[in-house]
N, C-alpha and C positions, 0 to 999 in steps of 0.2 A: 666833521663838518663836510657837506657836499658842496660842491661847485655847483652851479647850473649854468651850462650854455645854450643861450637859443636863439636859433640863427636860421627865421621863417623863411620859406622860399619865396626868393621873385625880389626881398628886401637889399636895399644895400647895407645896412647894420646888424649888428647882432649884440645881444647880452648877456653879458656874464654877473649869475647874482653868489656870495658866499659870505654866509652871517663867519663874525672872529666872536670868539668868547676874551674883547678885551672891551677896555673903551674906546671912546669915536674918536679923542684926542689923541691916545696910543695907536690906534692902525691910520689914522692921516697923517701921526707923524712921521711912523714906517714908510710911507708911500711919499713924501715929500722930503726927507730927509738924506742927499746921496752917501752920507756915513754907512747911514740904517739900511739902507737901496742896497748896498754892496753886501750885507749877510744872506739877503734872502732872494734878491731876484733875477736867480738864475737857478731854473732845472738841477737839480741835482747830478753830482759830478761834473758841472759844467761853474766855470769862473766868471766873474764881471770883473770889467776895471773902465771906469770914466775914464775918457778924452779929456771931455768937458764938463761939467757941468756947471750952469747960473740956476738954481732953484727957485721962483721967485714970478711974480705975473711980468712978463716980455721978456724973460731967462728962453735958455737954452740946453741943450745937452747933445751929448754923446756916447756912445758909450758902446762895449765889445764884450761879447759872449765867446771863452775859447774853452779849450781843454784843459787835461794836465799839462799835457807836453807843450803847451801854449797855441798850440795852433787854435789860428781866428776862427770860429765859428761860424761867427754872424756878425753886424755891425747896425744900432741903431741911432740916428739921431732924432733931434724934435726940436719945437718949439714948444717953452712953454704959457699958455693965452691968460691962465685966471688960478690963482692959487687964496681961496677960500675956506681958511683954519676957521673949524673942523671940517666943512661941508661937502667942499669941491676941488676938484683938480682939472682942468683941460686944459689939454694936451695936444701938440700932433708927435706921430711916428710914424718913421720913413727906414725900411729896411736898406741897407745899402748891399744891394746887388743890382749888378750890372744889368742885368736881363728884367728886373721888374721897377727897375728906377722910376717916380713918378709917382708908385702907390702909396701915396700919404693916407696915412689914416688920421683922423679927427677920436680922441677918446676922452670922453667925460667918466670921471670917476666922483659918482655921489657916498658919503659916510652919512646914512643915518643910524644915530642912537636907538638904540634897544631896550628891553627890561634887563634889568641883572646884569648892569654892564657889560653888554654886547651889541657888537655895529654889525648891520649890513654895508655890505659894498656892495655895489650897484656898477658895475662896467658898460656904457653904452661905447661902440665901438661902428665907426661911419665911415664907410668905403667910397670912393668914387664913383664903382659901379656895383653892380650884383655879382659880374666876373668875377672882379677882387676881392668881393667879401666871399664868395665862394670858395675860389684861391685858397684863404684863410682861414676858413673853417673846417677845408677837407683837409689840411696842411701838416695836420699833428699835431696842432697847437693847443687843442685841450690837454695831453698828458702833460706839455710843457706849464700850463697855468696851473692844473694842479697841482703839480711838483713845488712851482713859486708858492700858491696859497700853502701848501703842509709846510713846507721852508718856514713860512710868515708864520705859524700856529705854534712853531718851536718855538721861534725869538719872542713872540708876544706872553707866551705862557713863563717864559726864564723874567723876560722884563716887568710882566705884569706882578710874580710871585714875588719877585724882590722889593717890589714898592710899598 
């Protein structure tokens, strides 16, 4: 499966599109679920562990990307605005570093159904300014989303096969 990121110039958002070979109900529950959240959505060799998490429309979270040796990564929290089984997810996300505190990002995640039991994901991702989505898109942050979507292809494929 390919990822595609596109993230025009001059815009403050960018899209991330990647068909799952599952159903829309199995990858929205992946993506809503913080049990399910904890297998796959962290890069490879890299851990999650929730602070917080309310999953839920006016819910919240928290949550920490480290290493083996446990050292913290990263730290992200959010609101969450709209939880729309199977369709939709918005979101915000706020990196917690010092030096860029403030860059909230706004992110809608649409699941539409496919033929043959497969969903596209649809990431719309909405910056402040074009700075920050710039920021974020030279940042490295594609290898990181690939890694999470192949992460997700493993667990959907084991989940999906057992059903």
């Amino acid at each position: 499966m390919k990822t595609e990121i596109i993230a025009e110039s001059g815009k403050q958002e960018l899209f991330i599109h990647r068909v799952f070979d599952a159903p829309r109900e199995l990858v929205y529950k992946a993506f809503s679920d913080p049990d399910i959240l904890l297998k796959f959505f962290a890069p490879k060799g890299i851990l999650m562990k929730f602070d917080h998490h309310d999953y839920r429309t006016g819910g919240s979270y928290r949550y920490t990307h480290y290493d083996a040796e446990g050292v913290v990564l990263c730290i992200f929290n959010g609101v969450i605005h709209e939880m729309a089984s199977p369709e939709r997810i918005v979101l915000t996300s706020e990196l917690e570093d010092q030096s860029i505190l403030g860059r909230v990002v706004l992110e809608i995640y649409e699941f539409t159904e496919l033929n043959g039991n497969r969903t596209k994901l649809t990431i719309q991702t909405v910056c402040r300014s074009v700075e920050d989505r710039d920021l974020m898109a030279n940042s490295g942050m594609d290898s990181g989303v690939i890694s999470i979507f192949n992460n997700l292809d493993e667990l959907l494929l084991t989940e999906y096969e057992s059903k």
